[in-house]
N, C-alpha and C positions, 0 to 999 in steps of 0.2 A: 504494500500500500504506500502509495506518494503522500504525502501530507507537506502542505504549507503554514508555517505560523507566523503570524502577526502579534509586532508586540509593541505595545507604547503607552506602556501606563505611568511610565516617569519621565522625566527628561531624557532617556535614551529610547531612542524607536529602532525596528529593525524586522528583520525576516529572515528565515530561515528555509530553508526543502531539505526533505531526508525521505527515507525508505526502510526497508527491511537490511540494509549493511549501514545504516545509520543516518549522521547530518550530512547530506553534502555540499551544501553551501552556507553559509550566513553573512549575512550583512547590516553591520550596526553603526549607528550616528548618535553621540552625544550631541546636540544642539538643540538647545531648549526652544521649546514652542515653533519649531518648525516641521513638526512633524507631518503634517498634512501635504507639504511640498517635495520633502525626503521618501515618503513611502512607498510611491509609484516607482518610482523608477531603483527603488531597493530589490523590489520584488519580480522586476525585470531583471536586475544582474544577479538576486541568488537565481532563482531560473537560468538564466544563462548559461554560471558557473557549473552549476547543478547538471546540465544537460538536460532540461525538464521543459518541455513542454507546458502552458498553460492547460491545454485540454489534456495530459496526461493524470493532473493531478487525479487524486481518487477524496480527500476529502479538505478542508481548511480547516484551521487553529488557531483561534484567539486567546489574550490574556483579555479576560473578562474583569480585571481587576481586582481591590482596590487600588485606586491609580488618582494621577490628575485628572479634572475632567476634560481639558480640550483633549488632549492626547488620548488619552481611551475611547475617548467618542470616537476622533478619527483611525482609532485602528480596530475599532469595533464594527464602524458602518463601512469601515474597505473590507474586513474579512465576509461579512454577512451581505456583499452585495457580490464579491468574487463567486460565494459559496451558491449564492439564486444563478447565476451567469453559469458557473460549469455546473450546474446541478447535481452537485453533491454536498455530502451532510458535515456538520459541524464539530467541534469539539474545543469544549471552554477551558480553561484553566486557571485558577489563579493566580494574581502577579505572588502572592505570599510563598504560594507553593512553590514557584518558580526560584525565590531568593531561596527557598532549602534545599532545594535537590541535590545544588554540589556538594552539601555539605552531608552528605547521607551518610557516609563512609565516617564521619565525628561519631564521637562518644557524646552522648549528653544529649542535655538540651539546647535547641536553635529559635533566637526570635527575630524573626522575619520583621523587620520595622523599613517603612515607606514615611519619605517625609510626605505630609499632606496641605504643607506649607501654613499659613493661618496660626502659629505656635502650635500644631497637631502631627500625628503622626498616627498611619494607618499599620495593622500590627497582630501579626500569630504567634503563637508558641507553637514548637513542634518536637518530638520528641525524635532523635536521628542514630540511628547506626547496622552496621551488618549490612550497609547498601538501602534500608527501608527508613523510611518517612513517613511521622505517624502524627498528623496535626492534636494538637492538646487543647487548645482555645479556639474559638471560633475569628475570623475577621473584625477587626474590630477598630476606632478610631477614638483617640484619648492625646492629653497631654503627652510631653515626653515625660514629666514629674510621676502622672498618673501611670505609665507604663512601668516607671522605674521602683514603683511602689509594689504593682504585681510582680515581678519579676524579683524583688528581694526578699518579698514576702511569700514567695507560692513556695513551696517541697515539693517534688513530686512524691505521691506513696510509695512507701515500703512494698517490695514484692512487685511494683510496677513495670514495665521493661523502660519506661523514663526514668523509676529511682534505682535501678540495677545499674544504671551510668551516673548516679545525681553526684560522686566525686568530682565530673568533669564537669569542668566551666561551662555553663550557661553561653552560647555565642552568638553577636547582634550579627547581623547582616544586613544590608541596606544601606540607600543615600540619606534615612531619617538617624540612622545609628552613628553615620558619616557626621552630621550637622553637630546633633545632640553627642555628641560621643564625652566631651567632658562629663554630662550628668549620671554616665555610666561606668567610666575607668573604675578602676579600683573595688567595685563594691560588688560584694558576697559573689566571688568567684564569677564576674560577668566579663567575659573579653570579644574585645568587636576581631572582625574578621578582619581579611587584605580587604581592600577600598577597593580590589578589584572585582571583587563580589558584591557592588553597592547596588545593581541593578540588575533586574529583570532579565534573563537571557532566552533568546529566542533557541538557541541550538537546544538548551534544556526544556522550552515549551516543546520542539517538536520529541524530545524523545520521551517527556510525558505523556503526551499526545499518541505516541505507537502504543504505550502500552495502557490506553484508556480505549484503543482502538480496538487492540486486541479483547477487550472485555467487552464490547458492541456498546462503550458510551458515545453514542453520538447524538445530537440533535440536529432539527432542525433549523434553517437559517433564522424563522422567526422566535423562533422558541432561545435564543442568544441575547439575555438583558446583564447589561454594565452591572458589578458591584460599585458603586459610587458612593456608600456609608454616610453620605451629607451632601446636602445641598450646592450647585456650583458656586463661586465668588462671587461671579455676577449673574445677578437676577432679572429680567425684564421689571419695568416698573410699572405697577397700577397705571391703567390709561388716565385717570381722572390727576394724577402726579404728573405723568407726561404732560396733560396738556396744560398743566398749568404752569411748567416750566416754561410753554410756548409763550406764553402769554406777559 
């Protein structure tokens, strides 16, 4: 199976194609807020790269977030309009899951934090090793003070396969771990990852993606809604406030 994923739920966008020998292309851009202009033609050179055909693909793969909102919106409505266009089915992922994957092969616990800019920060726990990935909390969106309160205060249980590793550090990943990283150094066994783990990777959306394939999770293109955890920054205004600004 060919799968394409679309990723951009932070400041870095990108794409990837892979198969059943694995990724074989990716293509990613740090450049904040231009995601919309970077995307097309990302997904034409991993294609390229890849040796991949548009019509060859067999399904698409989004990060479904939580993310920024321009940037998800626009890698949300290019995978679900690619996916109506070749007529095949979808598969979501989250940006959270995505910061854990590499880190599968750690001992411990892994917290997934996304800056969510606004002084917030979007954020799982997940418990990691043996190669498996075993999310602990749900997605969630809090201060970084707030995060750093659960995360000094949680244990994992006794007997748990998270407290059978709970000697080993606790480890942040993320651009939100990146920002906040002072209000975590040091305390109760927390260490942030390499910064080169701060974001979302598209090579790792598709090879979650093969094997969410391989279980027949797929949906379809409409059935594909944004995790977004809060409201965008900007709002449309009351028309009765519009027009009186006119005025």
């Amino acid at each position: 199976m060919l799968i394409l994923g679309v990723e951009s739920a932070t400041g870095r966008v990108g794409c990837a194609v892979g198969g059943p020998d694995g990724v074989s292309a990716c293509v990613e851009a740090t450049r904040d807020r231009r995601h919309a202009e970077l995307l097309a033609p990302q997904i034409q050179t991993a294609c390229a790269h890849g040796g991949i055909a548009l019509g060859d693909l067999d399904a698409v793969a989004v990060d479904v977030g939580p993310g920024l909102y321009t940037g998800l919106r626009v890698g949300v409505a290019t995978a679900v309009t690619m996916a109506h266009a070749l007529d095949v089915p979808m598969i979501a992922v989250s940006s959270l899951d995505l910061l854990a994957y590499p880190l599968r092969h750690s001992r411990g616990r892994v917290a997934a934090v996304i800056d969510a800019r606004r002084g917030e920060v979007f954020h799982a726990v997940f418990s990691c090793g043996d190669g498996l990935v075993e999310r602990l909390t749900e997605p969630a969106v809090s201060t970084p003070e707030q995060l750093r309160e659960l995360l000094v205060g949680s244990e994992p249980a006794a007997g748990s396969r998270a407290g059978s590793r709970a000697a080993a550090a606790t480890l942040l990943a993320g651009d939100g771990a990146e920002r906040y990283g002072p209000l975590f150094d040091g305390l109760n066994g927390l260490e942030r990852v390499d910064s080169g783990l701060a974001h979302p990777s598209a090579a790792s959306l598709v090879q979650l993606a093969r094997a969410a394939a391989a279980r027949q999770e797929f949906l379809r293109p409409e059935e594909v809604e944004p995790m977004y955890l809060r409201r965008p920054d900007a709002q449309p205004q009351p028309r009765h406030l519009a027009a009186g600004k006119q005025n």
